[in-house]
ROMI-913218 format. One record per residue (C-alpha): residue in three letters; x, y, z. Coordinates in Angstrom, 3 decimals. Layout:
// ROMI-913218
<'ala'; <X; Y; Z>>
...
END
This chain:
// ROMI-913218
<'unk'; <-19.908; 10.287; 10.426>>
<'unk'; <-17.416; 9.069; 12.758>>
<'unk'; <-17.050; 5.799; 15.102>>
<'unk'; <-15.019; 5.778; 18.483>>
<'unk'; <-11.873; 3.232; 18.232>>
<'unk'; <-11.741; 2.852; 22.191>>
<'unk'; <-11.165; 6.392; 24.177>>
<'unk'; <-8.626; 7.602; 21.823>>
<'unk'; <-8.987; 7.092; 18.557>>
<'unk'; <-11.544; 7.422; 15.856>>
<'unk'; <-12.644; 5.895; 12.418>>
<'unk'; <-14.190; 7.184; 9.232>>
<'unk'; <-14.687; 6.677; 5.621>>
<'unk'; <-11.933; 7.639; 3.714>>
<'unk'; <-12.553; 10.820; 1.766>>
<'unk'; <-12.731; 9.728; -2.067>>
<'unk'; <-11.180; 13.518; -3.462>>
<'unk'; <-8.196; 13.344; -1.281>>
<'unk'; <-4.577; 11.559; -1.819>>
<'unk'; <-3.811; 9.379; 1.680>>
<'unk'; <-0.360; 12.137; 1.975>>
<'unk'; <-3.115; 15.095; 1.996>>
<'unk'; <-5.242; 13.428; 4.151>>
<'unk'; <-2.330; 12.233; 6.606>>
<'unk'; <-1.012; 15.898; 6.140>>
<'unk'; <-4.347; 17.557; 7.055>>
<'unk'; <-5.677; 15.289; 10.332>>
<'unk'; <-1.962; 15.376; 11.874>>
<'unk'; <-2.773; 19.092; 12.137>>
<'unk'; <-5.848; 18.525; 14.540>>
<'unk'; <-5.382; 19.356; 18.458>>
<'unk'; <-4.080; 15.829; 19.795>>
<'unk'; <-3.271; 13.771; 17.050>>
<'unk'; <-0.313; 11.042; 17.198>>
<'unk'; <-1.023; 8.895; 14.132>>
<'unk'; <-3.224; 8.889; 11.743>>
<'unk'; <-3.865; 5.859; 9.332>>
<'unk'; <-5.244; 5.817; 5.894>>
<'unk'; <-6.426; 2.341; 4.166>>
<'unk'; <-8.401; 1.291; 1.163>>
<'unk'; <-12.298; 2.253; 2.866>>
<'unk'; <-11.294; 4.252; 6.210>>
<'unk'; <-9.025; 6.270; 8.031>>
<'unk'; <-8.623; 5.988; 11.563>>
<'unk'; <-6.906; 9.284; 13.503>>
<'unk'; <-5.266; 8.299; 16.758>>
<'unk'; <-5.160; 11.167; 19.947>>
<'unk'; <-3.038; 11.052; 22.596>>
<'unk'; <-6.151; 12.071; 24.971>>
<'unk'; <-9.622; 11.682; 24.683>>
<'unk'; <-10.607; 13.150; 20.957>>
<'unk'; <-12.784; 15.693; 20.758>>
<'unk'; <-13.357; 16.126; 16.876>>
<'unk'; <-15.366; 18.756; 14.778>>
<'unk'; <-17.747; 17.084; 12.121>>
<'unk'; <-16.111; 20.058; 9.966>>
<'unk'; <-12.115; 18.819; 10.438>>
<'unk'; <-13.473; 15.622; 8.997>>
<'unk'; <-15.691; 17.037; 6.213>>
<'unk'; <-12.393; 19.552; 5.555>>
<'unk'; <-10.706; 16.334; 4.266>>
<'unk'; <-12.550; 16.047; 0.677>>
<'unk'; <-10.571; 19.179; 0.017>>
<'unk'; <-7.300; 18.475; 1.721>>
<'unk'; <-4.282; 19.786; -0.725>>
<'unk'; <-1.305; 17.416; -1.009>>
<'unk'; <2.035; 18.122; 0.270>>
<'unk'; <4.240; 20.527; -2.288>>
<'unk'; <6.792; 18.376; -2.776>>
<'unk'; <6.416; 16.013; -5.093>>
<'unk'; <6.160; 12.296; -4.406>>
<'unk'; <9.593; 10.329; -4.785>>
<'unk'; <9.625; 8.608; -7.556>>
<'unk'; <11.964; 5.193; -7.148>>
<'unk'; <12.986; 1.620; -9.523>>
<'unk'; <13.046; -1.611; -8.001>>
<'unk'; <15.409; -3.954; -9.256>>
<'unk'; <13.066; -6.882; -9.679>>
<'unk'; <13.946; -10.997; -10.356>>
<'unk'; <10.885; -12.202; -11.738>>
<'unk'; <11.215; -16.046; -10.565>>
<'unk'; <8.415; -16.330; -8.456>>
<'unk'; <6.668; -19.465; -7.425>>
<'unk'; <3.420; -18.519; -8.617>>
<'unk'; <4.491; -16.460; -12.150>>
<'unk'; <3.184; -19.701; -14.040>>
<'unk'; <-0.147; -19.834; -12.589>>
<'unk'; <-0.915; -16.102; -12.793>>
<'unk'; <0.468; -16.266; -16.233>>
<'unk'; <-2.202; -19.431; -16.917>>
<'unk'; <-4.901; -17.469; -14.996>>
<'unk'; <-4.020; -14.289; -16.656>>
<'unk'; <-4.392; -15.903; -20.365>>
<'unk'; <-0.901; -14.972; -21.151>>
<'unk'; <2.604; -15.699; -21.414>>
<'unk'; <4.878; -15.803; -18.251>>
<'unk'; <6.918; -12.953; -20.425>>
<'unk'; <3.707; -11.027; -21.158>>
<'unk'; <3.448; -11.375; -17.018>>
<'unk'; <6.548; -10.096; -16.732>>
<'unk'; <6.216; -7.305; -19.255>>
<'unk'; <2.659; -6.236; -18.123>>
<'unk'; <3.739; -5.751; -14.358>>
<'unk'; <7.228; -3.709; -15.133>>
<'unk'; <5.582; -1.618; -17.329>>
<'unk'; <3.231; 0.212; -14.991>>
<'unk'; <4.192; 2.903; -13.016>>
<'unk'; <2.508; 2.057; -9.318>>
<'unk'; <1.179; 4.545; -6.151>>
<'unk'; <1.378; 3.754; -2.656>>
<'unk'; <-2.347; 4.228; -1.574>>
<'unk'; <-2.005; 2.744; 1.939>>
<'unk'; <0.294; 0.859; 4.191>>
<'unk'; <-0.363; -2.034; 6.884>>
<'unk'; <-0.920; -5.796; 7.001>>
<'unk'; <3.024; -5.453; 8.662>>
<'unk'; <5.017; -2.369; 9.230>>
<'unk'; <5.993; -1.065; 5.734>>
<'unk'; <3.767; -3.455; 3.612>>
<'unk'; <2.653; -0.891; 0.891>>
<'unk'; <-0.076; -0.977; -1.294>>
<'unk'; <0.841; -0.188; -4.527>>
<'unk'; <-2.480; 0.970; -6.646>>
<'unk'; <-1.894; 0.507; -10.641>>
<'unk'; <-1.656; -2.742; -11.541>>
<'unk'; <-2.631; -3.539; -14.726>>
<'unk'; <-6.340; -4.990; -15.264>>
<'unk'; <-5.200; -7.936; -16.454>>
<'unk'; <-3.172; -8.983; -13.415>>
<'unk'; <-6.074; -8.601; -11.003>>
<'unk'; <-6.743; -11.670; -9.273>>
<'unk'; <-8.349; -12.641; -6.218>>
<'unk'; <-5.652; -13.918; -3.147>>
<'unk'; <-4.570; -17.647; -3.506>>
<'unk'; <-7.129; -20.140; -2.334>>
<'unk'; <-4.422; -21.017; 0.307>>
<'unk'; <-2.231; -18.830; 2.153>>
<'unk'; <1.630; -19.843; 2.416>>
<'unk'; <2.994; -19.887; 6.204>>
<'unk'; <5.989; -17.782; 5.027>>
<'unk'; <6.421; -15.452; 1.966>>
<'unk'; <10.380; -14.450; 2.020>>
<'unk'; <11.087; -10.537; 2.497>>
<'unk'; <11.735; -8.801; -0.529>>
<'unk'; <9.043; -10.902; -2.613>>
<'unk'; <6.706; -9.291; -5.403>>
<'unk'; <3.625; -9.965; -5.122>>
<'unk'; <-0.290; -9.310; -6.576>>
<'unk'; <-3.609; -9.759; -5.168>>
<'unk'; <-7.029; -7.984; -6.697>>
<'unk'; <-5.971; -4.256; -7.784>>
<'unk'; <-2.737; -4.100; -5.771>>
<'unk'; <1.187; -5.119; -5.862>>
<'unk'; <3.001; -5.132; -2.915>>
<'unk'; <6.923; -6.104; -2.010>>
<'unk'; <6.713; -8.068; 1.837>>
<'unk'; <8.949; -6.435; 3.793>>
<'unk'; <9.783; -9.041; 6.513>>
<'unk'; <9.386; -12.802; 6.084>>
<'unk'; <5.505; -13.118; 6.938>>
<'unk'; <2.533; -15.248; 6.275>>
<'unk'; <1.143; -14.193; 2.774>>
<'unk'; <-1.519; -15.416; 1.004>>
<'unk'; <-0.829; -12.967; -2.514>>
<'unk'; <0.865; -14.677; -6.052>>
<'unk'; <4.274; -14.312; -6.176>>
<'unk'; <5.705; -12.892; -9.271>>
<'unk'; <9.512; -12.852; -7.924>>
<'unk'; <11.937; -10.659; -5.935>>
<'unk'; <13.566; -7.241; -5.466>>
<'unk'; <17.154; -7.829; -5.575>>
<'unk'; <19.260; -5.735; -3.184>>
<'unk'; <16.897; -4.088; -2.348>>
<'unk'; <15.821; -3.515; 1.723>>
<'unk'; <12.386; -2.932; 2.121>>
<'unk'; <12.588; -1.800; 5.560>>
<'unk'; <15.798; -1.048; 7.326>>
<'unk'; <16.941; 1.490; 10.396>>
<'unk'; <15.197; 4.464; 9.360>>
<'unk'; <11.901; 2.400; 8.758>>
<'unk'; <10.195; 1.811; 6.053>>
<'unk'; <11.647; 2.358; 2.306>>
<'unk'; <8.239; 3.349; 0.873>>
<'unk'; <6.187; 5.797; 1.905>>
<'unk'; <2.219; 7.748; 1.008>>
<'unk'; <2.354; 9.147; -2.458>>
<'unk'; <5.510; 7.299; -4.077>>
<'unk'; <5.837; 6.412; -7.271>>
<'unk'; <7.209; 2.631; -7.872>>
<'unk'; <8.877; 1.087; -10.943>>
<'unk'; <9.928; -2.370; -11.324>>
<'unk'; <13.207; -2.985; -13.544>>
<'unk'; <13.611; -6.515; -14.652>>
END
């Protein structure tokens, strides 16, 4: 059911009923947790001693109840001059407009958050913007760009390596500033063009 991450952690499959907030909301109230994770296939729950976890804690998770507020909801202010816009555009059988007008109109989910602190993955793209990562990653994808890979847009927080399309840019927009990370579990994202 479970698998030990060195002395003090632990990984699992990610329970398929639960939102990542419930599930974040429901292990962080287990004796010992620190941190808990959630990504796309696992979570992994972090103790600050040796865990000592009940098959039943886990198992609780399917029926984990979100937090009662209700998720933000927030608009990006988005510049959509990316490098790559064309190509998806080509790849996508439509116009770089259509691109443009397919992507703004969703309204996205952060599902999970890694790759580098604050990197959400934003679940709700539509289908016919799913492509696979570029053949060839770029050494340096500038904070603040909008990007797509398979199911997911993201916004890199930091300049990073990247190997996702780029569609364009938030503009004045800081993805990750004093009080960490702008986006968090659960939010709702819009991107205004």
């Amino acid at each position: 059911m479970w698998i030990a991450l060195g002395d003090r952690a632990i990984r699992f499959p990610r329970p398929a009923a639960a939102s990542p907030r419930a599930i974040v909301r429901a292990a962080r109230a287990w004796p010992g947790v620190i941190d808990v994770v959630v990504a796309a296939h696992d979570v992994a729950v972090y103790f600050a001693d040796e865990p000592a976890v009940d098959p039943a804690l886990i198992r609780a998770l399917d029926a984990a109840v979100d937090d009662a507020a209700p998720p933000r909801e927030l608009t990006l202010p988005a510049i959509y001059d990316g490098p790559d816009l064309a190509d998806v555009a080509r790849a996508a059988g439509l116009t770089i407009a259509d691109v443009i007008a397919l992507h703004a109109s969703a309204l996205y989910t952060v599902d999970t958050i890694g790759f580098s602190p604050g990197f959400a993955y934003l679940t709700g793209l539509p289908a016919r913007l799913h492509l696979p990562r570029r053949a060839t990653p770029r050494p340096r994808v500038p904070a603040g760009s909008i990007a797509i890979a398979a199911g997911y847009t993201a916004v890199y927080p930091f300049d990073s390596p990247g190997g996702w399309h780029l569609l364009g840019r938030v503009d004045g927009v800081h993805m990750f500033g004093p009080e960490g990370a702008l986006l968090r579990l659960g939010d709702r994202v819009r991107f205004a063009p």
